[in-house]
C-alpha positions as CSV (number, residue, x, y, z in Angstrom):
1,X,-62.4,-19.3,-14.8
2,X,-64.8,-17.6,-12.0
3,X,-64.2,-13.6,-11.4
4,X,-63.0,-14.4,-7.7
5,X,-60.7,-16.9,-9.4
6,X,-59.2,-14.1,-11.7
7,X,-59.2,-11.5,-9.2
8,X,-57.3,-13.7,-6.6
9,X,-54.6,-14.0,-9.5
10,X,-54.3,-10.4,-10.1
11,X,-53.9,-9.5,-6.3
12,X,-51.2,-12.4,-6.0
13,X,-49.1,-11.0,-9.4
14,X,-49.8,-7.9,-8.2
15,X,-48.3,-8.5,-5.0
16,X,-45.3,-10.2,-6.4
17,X,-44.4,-7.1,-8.5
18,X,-45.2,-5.0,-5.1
19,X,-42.2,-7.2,-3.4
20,X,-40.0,-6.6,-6.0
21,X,-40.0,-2.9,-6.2
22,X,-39.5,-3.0,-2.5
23,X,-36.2,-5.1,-2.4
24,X,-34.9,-3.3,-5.3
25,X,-35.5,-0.2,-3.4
26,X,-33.8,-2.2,-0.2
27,X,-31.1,-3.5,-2.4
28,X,-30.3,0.6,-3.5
29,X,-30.9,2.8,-0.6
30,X,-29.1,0.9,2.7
31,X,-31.5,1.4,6.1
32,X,-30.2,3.7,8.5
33,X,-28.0,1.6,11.2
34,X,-26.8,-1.0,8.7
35,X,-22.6,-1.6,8.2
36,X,-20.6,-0.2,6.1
37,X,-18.9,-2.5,3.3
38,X,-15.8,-4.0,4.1
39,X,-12.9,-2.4,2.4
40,X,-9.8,-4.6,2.1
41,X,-6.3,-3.1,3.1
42,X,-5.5,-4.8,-0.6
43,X,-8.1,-3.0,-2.5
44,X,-6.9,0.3,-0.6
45,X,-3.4,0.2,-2.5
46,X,-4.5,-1.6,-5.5
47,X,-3.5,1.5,-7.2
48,X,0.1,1.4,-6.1
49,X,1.2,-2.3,-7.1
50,X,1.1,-1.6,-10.7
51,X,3.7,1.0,-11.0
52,X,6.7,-0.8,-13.3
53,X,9.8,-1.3,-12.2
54,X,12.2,1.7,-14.4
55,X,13.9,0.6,-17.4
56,X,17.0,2.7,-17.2
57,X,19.4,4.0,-20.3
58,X,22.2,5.2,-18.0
59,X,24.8,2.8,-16.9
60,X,24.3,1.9,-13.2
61,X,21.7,3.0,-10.8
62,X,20.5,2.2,-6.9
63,X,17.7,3.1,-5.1
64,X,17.6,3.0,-1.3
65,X,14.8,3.6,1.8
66,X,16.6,6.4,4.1
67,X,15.2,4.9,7.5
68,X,15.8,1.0,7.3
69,X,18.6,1.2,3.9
70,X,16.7,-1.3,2.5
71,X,17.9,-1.3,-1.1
72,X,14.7,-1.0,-3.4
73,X,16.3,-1.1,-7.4
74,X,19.4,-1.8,-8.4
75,X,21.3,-1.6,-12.1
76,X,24.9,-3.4,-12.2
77,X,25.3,-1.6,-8.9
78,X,28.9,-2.9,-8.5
79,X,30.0,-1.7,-11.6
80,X,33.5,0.6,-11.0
81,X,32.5,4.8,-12.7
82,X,34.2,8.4,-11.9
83,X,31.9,9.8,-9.2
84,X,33.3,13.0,-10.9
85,X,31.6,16.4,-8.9
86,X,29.6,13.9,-6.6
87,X,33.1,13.3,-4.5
88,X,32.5,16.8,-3.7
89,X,30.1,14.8,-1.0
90,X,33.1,12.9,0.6
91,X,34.8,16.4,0.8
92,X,31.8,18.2,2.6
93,X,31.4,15.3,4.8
94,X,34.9,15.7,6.1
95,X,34.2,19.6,6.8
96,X,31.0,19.4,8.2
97,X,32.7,16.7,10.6
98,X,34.7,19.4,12.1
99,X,31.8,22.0,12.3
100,X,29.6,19.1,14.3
101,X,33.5,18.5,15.9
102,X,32.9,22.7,17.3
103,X,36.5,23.2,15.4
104,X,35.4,25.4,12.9
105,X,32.0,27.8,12.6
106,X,29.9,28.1,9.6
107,X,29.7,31.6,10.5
108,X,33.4,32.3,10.9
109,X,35.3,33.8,7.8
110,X,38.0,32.2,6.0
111,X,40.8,33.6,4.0
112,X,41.2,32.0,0.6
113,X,44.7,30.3,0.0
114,X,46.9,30.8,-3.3
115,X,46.1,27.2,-4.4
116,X,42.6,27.7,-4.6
117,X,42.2,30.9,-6.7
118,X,39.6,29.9,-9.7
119,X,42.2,30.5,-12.0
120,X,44.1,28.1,-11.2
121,X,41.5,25.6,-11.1
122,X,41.9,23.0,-13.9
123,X,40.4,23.5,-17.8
124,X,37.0,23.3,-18.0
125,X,36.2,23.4,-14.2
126,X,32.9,24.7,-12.7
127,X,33.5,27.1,-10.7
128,X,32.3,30.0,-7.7
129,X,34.8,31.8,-8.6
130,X,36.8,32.8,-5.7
131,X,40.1,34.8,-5.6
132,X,43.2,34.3,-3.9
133,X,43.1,36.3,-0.4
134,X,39.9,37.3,-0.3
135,X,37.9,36.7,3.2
136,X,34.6,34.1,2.6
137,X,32.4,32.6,5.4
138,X,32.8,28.7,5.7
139,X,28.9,28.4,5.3
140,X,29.1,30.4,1.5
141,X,32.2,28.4,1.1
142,X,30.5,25.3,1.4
143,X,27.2,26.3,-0.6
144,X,29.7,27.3,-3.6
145,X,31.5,23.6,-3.1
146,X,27.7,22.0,-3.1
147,X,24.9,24.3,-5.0
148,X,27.9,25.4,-7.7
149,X,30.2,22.4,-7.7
150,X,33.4,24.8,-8.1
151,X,36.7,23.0,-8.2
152,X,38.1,26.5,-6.8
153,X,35.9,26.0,-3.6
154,X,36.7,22.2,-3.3
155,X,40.6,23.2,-3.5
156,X,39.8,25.8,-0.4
157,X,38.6,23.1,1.8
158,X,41.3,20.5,1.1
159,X,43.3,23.4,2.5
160,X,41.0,24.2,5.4
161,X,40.5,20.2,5.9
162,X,43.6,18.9,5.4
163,X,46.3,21.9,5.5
164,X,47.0,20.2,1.4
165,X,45.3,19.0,-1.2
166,X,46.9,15.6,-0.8
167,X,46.4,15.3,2.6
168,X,43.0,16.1,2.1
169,X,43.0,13.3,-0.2
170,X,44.4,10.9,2.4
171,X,41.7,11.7,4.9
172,X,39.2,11.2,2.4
173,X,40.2,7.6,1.5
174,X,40.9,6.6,5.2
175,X,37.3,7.8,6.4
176,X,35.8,6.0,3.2
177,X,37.4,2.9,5.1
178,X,35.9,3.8,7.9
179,X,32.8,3.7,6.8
180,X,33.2,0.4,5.1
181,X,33.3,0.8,1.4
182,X,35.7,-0.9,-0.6
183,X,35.0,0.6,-3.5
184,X,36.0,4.4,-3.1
185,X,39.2,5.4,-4.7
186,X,39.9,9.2,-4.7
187,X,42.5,10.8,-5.9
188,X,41.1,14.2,-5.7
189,X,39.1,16.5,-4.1
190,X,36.7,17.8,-6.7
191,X,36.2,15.0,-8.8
192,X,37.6,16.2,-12.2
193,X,40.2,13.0,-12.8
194,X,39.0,9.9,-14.1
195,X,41.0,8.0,-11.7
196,X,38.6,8.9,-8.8
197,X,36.4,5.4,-8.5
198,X,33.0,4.3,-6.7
199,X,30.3,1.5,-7.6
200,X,26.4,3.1,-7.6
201,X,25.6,0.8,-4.4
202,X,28.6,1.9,-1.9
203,X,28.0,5.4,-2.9
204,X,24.1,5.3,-2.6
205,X,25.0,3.5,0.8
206,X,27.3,6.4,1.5
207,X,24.8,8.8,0.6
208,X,22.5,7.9,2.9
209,X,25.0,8.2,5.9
210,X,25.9,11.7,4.5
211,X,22.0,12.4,5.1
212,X,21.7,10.6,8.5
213,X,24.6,12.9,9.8
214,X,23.6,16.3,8.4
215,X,20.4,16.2,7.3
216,X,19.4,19.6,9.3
217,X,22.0,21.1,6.9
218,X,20.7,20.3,3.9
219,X,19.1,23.4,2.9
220,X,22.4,25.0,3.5
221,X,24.7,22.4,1.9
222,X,21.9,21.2,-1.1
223,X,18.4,22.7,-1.0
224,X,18.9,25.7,-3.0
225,X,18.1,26.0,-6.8
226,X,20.8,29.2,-7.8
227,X,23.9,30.5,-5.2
228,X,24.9,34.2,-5.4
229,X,28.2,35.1,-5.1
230,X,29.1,38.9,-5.6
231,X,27.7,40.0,-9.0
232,X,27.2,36.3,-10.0
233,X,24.0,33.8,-9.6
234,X,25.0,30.5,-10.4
235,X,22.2,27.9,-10.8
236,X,22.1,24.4,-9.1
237,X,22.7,21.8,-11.7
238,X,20.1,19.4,-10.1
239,X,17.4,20.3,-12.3
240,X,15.1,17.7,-9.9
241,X,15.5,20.5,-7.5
242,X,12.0,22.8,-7.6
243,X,10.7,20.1,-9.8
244,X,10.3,17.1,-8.4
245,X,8.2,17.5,-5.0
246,X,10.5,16.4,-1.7
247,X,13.8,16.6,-3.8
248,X,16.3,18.4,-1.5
249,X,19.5,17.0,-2.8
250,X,22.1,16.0,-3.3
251,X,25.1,16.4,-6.1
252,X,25.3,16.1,-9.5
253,X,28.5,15.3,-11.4
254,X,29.8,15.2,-14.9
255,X,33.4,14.2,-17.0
256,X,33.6,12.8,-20.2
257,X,34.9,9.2,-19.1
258,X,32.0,9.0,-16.3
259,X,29.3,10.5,-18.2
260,X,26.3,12.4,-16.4
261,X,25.8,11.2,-12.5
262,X,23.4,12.1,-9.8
263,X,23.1,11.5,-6.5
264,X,19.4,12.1,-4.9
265,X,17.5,12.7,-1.9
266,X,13.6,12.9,-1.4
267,X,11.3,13.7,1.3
268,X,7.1,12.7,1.1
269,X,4.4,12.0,3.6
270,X,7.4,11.0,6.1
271,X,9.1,8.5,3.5
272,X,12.7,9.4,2.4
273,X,14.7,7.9,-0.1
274,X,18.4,8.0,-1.4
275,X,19.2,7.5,-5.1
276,X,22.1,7.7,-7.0
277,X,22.0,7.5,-11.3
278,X,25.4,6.9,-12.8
279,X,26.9,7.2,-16.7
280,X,23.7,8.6,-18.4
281,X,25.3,9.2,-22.1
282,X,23.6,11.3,-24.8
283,X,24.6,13.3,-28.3
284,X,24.4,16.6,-26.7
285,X,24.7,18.5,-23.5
286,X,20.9,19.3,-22.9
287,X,19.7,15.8,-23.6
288,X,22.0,14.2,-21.1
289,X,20.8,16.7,-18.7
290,X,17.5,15.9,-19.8
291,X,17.5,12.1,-19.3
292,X,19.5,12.7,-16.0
293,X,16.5,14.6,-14.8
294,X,13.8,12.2,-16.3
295,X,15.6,8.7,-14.7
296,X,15.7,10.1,-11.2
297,X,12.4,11.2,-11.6
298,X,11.3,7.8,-12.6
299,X,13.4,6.1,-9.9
300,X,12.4,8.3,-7.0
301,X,8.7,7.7,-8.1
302,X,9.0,4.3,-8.6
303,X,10.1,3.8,-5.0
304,X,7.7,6.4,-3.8
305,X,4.3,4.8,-5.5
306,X,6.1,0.7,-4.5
307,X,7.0,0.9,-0.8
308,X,5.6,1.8,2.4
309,X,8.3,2.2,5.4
310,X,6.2,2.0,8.6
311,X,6.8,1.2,12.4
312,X,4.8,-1.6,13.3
313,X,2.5,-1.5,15.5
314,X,0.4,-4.4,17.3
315,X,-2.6,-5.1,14.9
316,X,-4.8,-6.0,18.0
317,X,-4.1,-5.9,21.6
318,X,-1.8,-8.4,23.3
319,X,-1.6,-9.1,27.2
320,X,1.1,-11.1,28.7
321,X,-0.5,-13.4,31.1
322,X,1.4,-11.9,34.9
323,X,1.6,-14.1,38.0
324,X,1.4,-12.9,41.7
325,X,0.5,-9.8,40.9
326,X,-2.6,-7.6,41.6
327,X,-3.7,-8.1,38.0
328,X,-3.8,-11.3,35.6
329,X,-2.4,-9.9,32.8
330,X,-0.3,-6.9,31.9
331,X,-0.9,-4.9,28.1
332,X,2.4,-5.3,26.0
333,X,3.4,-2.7,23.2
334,X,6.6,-2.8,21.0
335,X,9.1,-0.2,21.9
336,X,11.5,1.9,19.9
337,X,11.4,3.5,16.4
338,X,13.4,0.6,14.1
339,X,10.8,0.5,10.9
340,X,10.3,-1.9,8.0
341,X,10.1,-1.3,4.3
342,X,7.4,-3.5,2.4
343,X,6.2,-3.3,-1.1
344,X,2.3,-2.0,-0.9
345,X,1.0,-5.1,-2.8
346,X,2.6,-7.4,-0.2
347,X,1.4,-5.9,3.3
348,X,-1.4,-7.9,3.5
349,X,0.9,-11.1,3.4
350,X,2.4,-9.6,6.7
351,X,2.3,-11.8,9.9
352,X,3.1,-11.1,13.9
353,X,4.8,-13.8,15.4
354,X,4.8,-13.0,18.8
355,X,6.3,-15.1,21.8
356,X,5.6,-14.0,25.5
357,X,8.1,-15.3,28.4
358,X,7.2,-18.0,30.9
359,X,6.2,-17.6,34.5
360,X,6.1,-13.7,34.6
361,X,6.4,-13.6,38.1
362,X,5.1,-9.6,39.9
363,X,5.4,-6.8,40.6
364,X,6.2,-5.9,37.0
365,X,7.2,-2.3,36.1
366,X,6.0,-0.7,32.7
367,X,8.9,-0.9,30.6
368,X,9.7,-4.8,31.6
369,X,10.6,-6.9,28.6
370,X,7.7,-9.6,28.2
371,X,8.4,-11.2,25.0
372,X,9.3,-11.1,21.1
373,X,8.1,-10.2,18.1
374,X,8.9,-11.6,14.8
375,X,7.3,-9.5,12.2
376,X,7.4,-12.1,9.0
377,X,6.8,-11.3,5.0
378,X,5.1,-14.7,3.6
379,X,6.8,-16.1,6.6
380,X,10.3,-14.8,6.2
381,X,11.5,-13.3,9.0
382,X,11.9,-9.3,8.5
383,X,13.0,-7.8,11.8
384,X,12.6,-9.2,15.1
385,X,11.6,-6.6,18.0
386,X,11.4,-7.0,21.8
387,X,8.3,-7.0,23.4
388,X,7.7,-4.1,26.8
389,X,5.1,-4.5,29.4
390,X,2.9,-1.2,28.5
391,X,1.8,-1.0,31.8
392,X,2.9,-2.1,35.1
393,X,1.2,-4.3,37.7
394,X,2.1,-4.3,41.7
395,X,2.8,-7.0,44.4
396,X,-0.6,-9.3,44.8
397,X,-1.7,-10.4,48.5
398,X,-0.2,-13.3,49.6
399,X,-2.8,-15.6,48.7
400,X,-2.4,-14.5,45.1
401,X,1.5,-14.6,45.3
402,X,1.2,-18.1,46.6
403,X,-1.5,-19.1,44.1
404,X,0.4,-17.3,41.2
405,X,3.6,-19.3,42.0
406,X,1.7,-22.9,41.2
407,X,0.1,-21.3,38.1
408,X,3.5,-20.2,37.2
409,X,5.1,-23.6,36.9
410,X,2.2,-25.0,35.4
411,X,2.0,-22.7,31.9
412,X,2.5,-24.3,28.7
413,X,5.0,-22.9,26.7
414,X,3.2,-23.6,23.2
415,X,0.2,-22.0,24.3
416,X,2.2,-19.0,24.1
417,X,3.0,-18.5,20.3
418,X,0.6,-17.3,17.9
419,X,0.4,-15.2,14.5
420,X,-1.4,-11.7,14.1
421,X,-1.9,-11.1,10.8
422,X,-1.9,-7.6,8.8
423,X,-5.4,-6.2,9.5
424,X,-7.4,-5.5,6.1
């Protein structure tokens, strides 16, 4: 083999191993200019669709989304249990219906009736311990029937309700009609017999209400871990409460035939929820308390790290074709505040089905209903929202009214459905 033969070799292997170096280096350092890499909306919340469902010890159990009451987890939720203290929530709701009512004040003082003195409350009772007589503001009078769960203070606002404890009673059952559920039985005021009655659903339903209506009270009524009264501090028995980040209610509850209960409200990154825990049984006092605290942890976090509650909003722009007006075409937006609740993993299986009405014929005002929406979940229909014009559009000259009349009667109605899916 000649030397030019050789060297002709070298420069091409040479060359070769050049090109390489230089695509590797291509391959590792991106130019300046070039696109990022597509990120999938899936990949984004990969993180979130392996949390487990909880495997619960106590007896029943529901978990709820506060803004649609989609109910996210459910353990023999129909299943009859003593609410025991949580039917203190029934008899705060009735009060705090006459201080949204203006006939009573939070601020106003009260004076404590014969029947509600602590020592008459019955054995074993939790208490604020209030005294026959003795002048109290309805707001501390409330916080001892919610943060302490006294049976003293629960008897004071039968009284203050109701005028008796039995009448109290009576409008207690009748508003739980009301309200729909035909599960609630009361036959008390605090909670302490074992003839009072709920199921975990209707009362985690009920819950939810409770928050709807006085949820700028909660700090008052819930929200605080200990309650001073005189020389006393009496802590809050929801342990979740300073714990568990967002927790901000509501009741706790315990007799021997129901076991431990909990009812439970959280707050994060604009997501509520509403959970209520139900017979949690142990061989001792602290690990009841213990597992009470660790199952609404678990359920509040499952629901927390599994759903997304969103408004939905148009994932690319729509324009409703307009007729005889000065423009073709109007932008449409969906109106309103009604949200959805969707388990992270599925959002990217969520379609758009939206429909636009025939012949929109001008001037159209902003506001105008255009259309529908059918937002779908592998297509199964999840909520269906009315479409607005998002701008308006005046009169057209006359040649365009005239003109926009034929088009009118000529559009195709199938040419007017489509699917939008999730964007990634």
């Amino acid at each position: 083999m000649t030397k030019p033969v050789r060297r002709t070799i070298k420069i091409l292997i040479l060359a070769v191993i050049l090109l390489g170096i230089i695509t590797g280096i291509k391959a590792c350092v991106a130019p300046a200019g070039s696109k990022e890499p597509v990120i999938n909306y899936s990949d984004i919340y990969d993180g979130f669709t392996t949390v487990p469902e909880p495997v619960l010890q106590c007896k029943a159990a529901a978990l709820m989304d506060y803004e649609t009451g989609t109910v996210l987890y459910t353990k023999n939720p129909d299943e009859i249990i003593p609410p025991a203290s949580m039917t203190k929530l029934m008899t705060t709701y009735l009060l705090m219906e006459k201080v949204k009512a203006g006939e009573l004040d939070l601020e106003q003082e009260i004076v404590v009736p014969p029947e509600a003195d602590f020592e008459k409350a019955p054995y074993r009772s939790s208490l604020m311990y209030i005294r026959a007589g003795q002048r109290i503001k309805v707001k501390d009078l409330v916080t001892g029937l919610m943060v302490t769960s006294g049976n003293d203070a629960a008897m004071a606002v039968a009284m203050l309700i109701g005028g008796s404890r039995d009448a109290c009673v009576e409008l207690m059952n009748r508003k739980a009609k009301q309200l729909g559920f035909e599960s609630f039985v009361f036959t008390d005021p605090a909670g302490y017999e074992d003839t009072n009655q709920v199921n975990a659903l209707e009362f985690c339903q009920f819950c939810r209400i409770y928050v709807q209506n006085y949820l700028e009270y909660l700090d008052v009524l819930t929200n605080q871990e200990a309650f001073k009264m005189g020389s006393r501090t009496i802590n809050n028995s929801n342990d979740l409460l300073g714990r568990y980040a967002g927790v901000d209610g509501l009741k706790t509850g315990y007799i021997d035939e129901s076991g431990y209960n909990i009812s439970l409200t959280a707050e994060r990154d604009g997501m509520r929820l509403v959970a209520v825990i139900m017979g949690i049984k142990a061989k001792d006092i602290m690990n009841a308390k213990l597992m009470r605290m660790e199952e609404g942890a678990s359920l509040l976090s499952y629901g927390f790290h599994t759903y997304r509650t969103f408004f939905p909003v148009l994932p690319a722009p729509v324009k409703a074709p307009v007729f005889g007006c000065t423009e073709d075409s109007v932008p449409v937006a969906i109106p309103g505040s009604d949200q959805i609740c969707v388990p992270y993993s599925r959002l990217a299986s969520l379609s758009w089905d939206i429909t636009l009405n025939k012949g929109i014929r001008g001037p159209v005002e902003a506001g105008a209903p255009v259309g529908s929406c059918v937002v779908s979940l592998d297509g199964s229909p999840l909520m269906t929202y009315p479409l607005i014009a998002e701008e308006g559009s005046g009169k057209g000259s006359l040649w365009r009214r005239f003109t926009g009349a034929i088009k009118a009667m000529g559009q195709k109605e199938e040419a007017l459905k489509f699917s939008l899916a999730f964007p990634r």
